[in-house]
N, C-alpha and C positions, 0 to 999 in steps of 0.2 A: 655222258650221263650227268655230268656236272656235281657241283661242288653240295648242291640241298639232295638231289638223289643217292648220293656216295652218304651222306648223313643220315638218310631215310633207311638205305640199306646197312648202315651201321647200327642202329636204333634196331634193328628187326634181329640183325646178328648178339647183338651183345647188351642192349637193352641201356639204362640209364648212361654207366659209362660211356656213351656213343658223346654225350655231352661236349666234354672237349674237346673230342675230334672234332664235332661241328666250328666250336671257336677256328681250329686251329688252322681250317679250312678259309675263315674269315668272314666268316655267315654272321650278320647282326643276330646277337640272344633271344630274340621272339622266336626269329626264323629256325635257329639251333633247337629252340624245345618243342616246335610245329614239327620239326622234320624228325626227331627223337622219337616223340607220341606217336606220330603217325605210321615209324618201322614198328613201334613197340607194341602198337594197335594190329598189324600183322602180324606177329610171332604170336600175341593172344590168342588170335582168332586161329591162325592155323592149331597151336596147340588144343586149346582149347575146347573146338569142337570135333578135332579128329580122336584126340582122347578120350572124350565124352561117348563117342562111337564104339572106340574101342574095350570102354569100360563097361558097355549093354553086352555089348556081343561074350565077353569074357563072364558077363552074370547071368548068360543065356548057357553057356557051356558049360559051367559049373552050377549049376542049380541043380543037376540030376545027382551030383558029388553031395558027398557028406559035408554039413559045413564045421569048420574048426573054430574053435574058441581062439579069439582072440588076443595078443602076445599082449605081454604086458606096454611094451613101445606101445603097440595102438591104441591100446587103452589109456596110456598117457595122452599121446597126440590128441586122442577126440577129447579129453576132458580137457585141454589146454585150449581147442577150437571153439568149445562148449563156451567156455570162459571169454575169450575174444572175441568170437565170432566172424562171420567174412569180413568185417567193417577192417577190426586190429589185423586179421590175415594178411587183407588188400595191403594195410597201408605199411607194415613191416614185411612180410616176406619177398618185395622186390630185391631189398637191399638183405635180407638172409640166405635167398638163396637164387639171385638173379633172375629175369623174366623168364626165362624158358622156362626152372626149376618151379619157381614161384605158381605158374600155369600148370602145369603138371604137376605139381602135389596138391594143388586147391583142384582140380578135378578129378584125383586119386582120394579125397576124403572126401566126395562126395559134394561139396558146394556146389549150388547152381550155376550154372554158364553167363547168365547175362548179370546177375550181381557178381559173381566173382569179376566177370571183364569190366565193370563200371570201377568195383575197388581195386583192381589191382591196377588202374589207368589214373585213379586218382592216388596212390603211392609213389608209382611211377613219374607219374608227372612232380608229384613231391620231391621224390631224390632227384630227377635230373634237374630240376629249379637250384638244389644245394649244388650241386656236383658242379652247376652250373657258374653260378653265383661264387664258388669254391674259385671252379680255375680261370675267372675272370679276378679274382681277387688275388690269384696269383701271378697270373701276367702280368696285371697291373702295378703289383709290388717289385717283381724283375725286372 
């Protein structure tokens, strides 16, 4: 499989933190956040559009159901969303609640599929650049 695919599958597993396993592997820094993106750009899209499936079918089911007022949580959460938007979502919920989390609660509150995957690829790419830049600066200090 090699040394950028064990990277790529680690990026789709675990998301920005795949980062320094890339280094540690010994992959030059471009190549570490290509093969990062690229696993992170899979876990997106699997989440993202099986969820998104999941979320019609579940509004198909429940549409003959009486609908319930919404907990006060939700009604925080949208008025916070409201406020941010997918822009602030994309680019802080990788690092709050990791790719997987992050994919699956922006397609659990409803955000579109193709902006949420464009911001939450540009956050992503965000932190593993830090995370990146982080344990390159820590090596190098060791």
């Amino acid at each position: 499989m090699g040394r950028f695919g064990l990277t790529v599958l680690a990026g789709f597993a675990v998301g920005a933190p795949a980062a320094p396993a890339g280094l540690a592997f010994g992959l030059p820094h471009v190549v570490v956040l290509v093969a990062v993106l690229l696993g992170v750009q899979g876990c997106f899209a699997v989440s993202l559009f099986t969820v998104d499936r999941l979320r019609a079918w579940w509004a198909r089911r429940s549409a003959t159901r009486t609908p319930r007022p919404p907990s006060r949580a939700a009604a925080r959460a949208s008025a916070l969303l409201a406020r941010v938007g997918p822009v602030g979502f994309g680019l802080a919920a990788p690092a709050l609640f990791g790719t997987w989390g992050a994919a699956l609660l922006g397609t659990a509150l409803g955000l579109g599929r193709w902006r949420l995957l464009v911001w939450l690829t540009a956050g992503t790419g965000l932190w593993s650049a830090a995370l990146l830049y982080g344990a390159a600066a820590a090596i190098a200090w060791w």
